[in-house]
C-alpha positions, 0 to 999 in steps of 0.5 A: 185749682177749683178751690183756689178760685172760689177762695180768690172770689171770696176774698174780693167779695168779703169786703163788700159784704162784711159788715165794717168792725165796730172799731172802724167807727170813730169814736165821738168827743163833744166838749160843751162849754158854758157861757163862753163867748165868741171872743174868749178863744184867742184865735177868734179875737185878734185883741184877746187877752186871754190866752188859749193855747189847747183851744186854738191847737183843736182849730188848727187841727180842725175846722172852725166855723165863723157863723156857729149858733145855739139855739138858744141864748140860755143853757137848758135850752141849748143843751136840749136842742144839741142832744135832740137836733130840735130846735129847743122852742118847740118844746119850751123856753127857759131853763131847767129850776131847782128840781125841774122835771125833765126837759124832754117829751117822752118820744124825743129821740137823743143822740146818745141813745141813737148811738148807744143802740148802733154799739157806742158806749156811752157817758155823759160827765160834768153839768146836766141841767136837763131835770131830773123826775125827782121823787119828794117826800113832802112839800118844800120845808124852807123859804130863804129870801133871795134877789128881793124874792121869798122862795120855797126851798126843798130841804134835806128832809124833803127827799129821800136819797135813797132811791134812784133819780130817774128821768136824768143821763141814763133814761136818755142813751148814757151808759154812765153819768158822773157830775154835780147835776148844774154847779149852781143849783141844788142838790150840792152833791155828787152824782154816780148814774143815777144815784148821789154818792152822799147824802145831803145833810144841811142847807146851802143859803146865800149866807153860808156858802162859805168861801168866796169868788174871785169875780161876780156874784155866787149865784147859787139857789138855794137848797140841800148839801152835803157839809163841806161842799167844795165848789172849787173842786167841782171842776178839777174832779169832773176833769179827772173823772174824764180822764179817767173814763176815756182811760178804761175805753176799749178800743175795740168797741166805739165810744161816745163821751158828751164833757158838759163843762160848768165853766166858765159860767158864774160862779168864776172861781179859778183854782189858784193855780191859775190866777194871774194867767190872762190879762182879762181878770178872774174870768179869764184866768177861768178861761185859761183853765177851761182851756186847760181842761180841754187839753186834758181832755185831748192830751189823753185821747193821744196817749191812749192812741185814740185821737186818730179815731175820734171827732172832737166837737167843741162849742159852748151853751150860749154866749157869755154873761153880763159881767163882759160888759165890764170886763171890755170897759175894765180890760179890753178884753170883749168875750163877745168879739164883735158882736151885739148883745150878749147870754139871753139875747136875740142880738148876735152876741147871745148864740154865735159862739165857738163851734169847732169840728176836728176828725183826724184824715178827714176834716183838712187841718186848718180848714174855716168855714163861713156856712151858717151851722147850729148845734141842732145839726150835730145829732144829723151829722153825727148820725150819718158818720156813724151810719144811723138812719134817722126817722123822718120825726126825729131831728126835724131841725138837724142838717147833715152837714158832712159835706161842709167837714169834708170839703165835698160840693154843697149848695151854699147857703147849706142851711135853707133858714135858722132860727134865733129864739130864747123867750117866747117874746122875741125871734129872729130868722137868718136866711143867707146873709139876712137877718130880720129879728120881730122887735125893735131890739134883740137885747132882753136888758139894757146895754149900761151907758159906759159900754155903749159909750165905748162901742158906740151902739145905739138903740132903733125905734122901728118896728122890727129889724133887718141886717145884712150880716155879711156887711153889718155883722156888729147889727150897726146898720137897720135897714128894715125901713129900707128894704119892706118887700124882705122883711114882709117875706123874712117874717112869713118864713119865721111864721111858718117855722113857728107853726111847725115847718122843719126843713133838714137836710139828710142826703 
């Protein structure tokens, strides 16, 4: 009877005292489009022509954020500030070159390895653009004239392929790496973890790409290839690697994949298979297939019987690129919704992009949220679902935002202040409902006439801005004039974030 007892006891007790099974962590999705617009996802954008059936399916099933932002307007920047949840301006400006060292300091602390070192197996797959610390054999061989401007080009023979490249995924948390590095930019090869699969043999130049886009320019830099490289099948495989990645996971043992896709940024190249799929162009056949992989991605977290268990977070790098402005006189179709600006700007259009959240059981299907949220808030909220204790100098910028996903009482607004920036030139603070941006333009080019002409933007003359962007979230109305007492207290705020203040919230 005695032992009896005792067995009961222990059994009441073991809950409480057992550390939770490692398979009781939900497994972690983030699936980072690139360039994508507000606008581009159908359920955003009452007038799109883009169709985005799996998308909007992950909004239903989740919740989606109405005020969602990058930290940046470009996409090494963004990617950074996601990764690390610190804004991307204390570190730098700009994005990553062709054969840039890496983004990071090296005490920056990432979520990958946060998770990674609390049991989570790891991989990063598709676009890094975060550097890499390359190791050259000689100085560039090449100079190709591109944009007006004479470059040095590193060639085949600058590097020798066969060593490790250090500095990239797996120096910072990734178990595994697959991808081409960043479509666009040299080396032209896969990569496997840290080593290219092949090695490059000529160079790629503006004049022997060798097929063609089906909208706007290629963008390519030049620089070193492997012969018969095939941008058209840069997507389809980086699908099918992570298909075939999520298929190996044991679900005994918590994974976290970060899908950094290379689309739909320039080059829009849409497989044929879905061209004619939108009413918006080859951007938005792009976009039907950006979506399409996005389903592909969840079709088979279901069929592995995973989706129960996983968070899925989708968002994008930036806003979307100039050619959107011709694709809304062209088509109708206005990638940027209804806001002003677009990639690179202080302006609205240039880092309020997609941002959903969907954790089966816990986050109310269906669920839309108004909270100011950035992607800097994702390593803080990450960590706190997986039970990880950040250091008090780690994601200085990143507030938990649990509470938001689970419904729970919160202060509103959540976010004390946030932070608009690409280049060092131009700044915007957001506090509440308030904007104030210290230029009298948010814009880092100029709006072409028959753009302005449809929307009916026009340009300001003061000093710098304020909006009430629960009134005026199209930034139509200035009332920096008006209201002299908050923008005097708005720019004070901005300095004291630009001189090091960081306020998160943990609890």
């Amino acid at each position: 009877m005695r032992f009896l007892l005792k067995l009961l006891v222990f059994s009441i007790l073991l809950p409480s005292c057992v550390k939770p099974v490692q398979s009781q962590l939900p497994n972690i999705v983030i699936i980072y489009a690139d360039d994508m617009g507000y606008g581009d996802l159908n359920c955003q954008n009452p007038d799109s022509k883009i169709p985005t059936p799996h998308l909007d399916q992950l909004a239903a099933d989740g919740m989606r954020f109405t005020d969602g932002h990058s930290s940046s307007g470009v996409c090494s920047p963004s990617r950074y500030a996601l990764l690390t949840g610190k804004y991307h301006w204390r570190t730098r400006h700009g994005i990553v070159g062709s054969f840039g060292a890496s983004f990071f300091k090296d005490d920056d602390v990432t979520l990958s390895q946060i998770l990674k070192d609390n049991g989570y197996t790891t991989a990063c797959i598709g676009k890094w653009h975060l550097g890499w610390d390359w190791e050259f054999e000689q100085e560039p061989s090449y100079e190709v004239m591109q944009w007006g401007k004479l470059r040095e080009v590193y060639g085949p023979e600058d590097i020798d392929w066969s060593k490790p490249i250090k500095g990239g995924p797996l120096d910072k948390g990734f178990d595994y790496y697959f991808g081409d590095g960043t479509i666009n930019f040299p080396p032209y090869v896969w990569v496997e973890n840290d080593r290219t699969l092949s090695i490059p043999n000529e160079l790629m130049t503006p004049e022997n790409i060798g097929f063609q886009t089906k909208e706007g320019a290629w963008e390519f830099r030049p620089g070193p290839r492997v012969k018969d490289w095939n941008p058209y099948e840069v997507l389809p495989t980086l699908t099918e690697k992570t298909v075939e990645w999520i298929e190996m996971q044991d679900k005994e043992r918590p994974f976290f994949l970060y899908f950094a896709l290379p689309s739909p940024h320039a080059p829009i190249i849409p497989n044929d298979e879905f061209d004619g799929q939108s009413e918006a162009g080859a951007y938005g056949d792009f976009m039907v297939q950006t979506d399409w992989v996005a389903g592909q991605v969840l079709q088979t977290l279901k069929d592995k019987g995973l989706d129960e268990n996983t968070i899925v977070v989708f968002s994008s790098d930036n806003g979307t690129e100039a050619y959107a402005w011709k694709r809304a006189v062209e088509y109708d179709h206005f990638s940027m919704g209804d806001f002003r600006g677009l990639k690179r700007d202080v302006w609205e259009g240039g880092h309020h992009v997609p941002f959903i959240i969907k954790w089966p059981g816990k986050i109310k299907a269906g669920a839309v949220s108004n909270e100011v949220i950035s992607q800097v808030d994702i390593m803080a909220t990450i960590a706190t679902i997986a039970g990880v204790e950040l250091a008090e100098d780690v994601a200085p910028d990143s507030y938990n935002f649990l509470p938001v996903l689970l419904a729970q009482p919160h202060k509103t607004p959540y976010r004390e202040a946030t932070i608009h920036n690409t280049r060092a030139s131009k700044w915007g603070i957001r506090i509440g409902d308030w904007l104030y941006i210290n230029s009298n333009t948010g814009g880092h080019r100029d709006m072409p006439a028959d753009f302005k002409e449809l929307t009916g933007y026009t340009d300001f003359d003061t000093e710098g801005l304020l909006f009430n962007m629960k009134k005026d979230p199209e930034q139509r109305v200035n009332l920096y004039e008006k209201y002299p007492e908050r923008v005097e207290e708005m720019h004070k705020e901005l300095q004291r974030y630009r001189g090091g203040m960081a306020i998160n919230n943990r609890k």
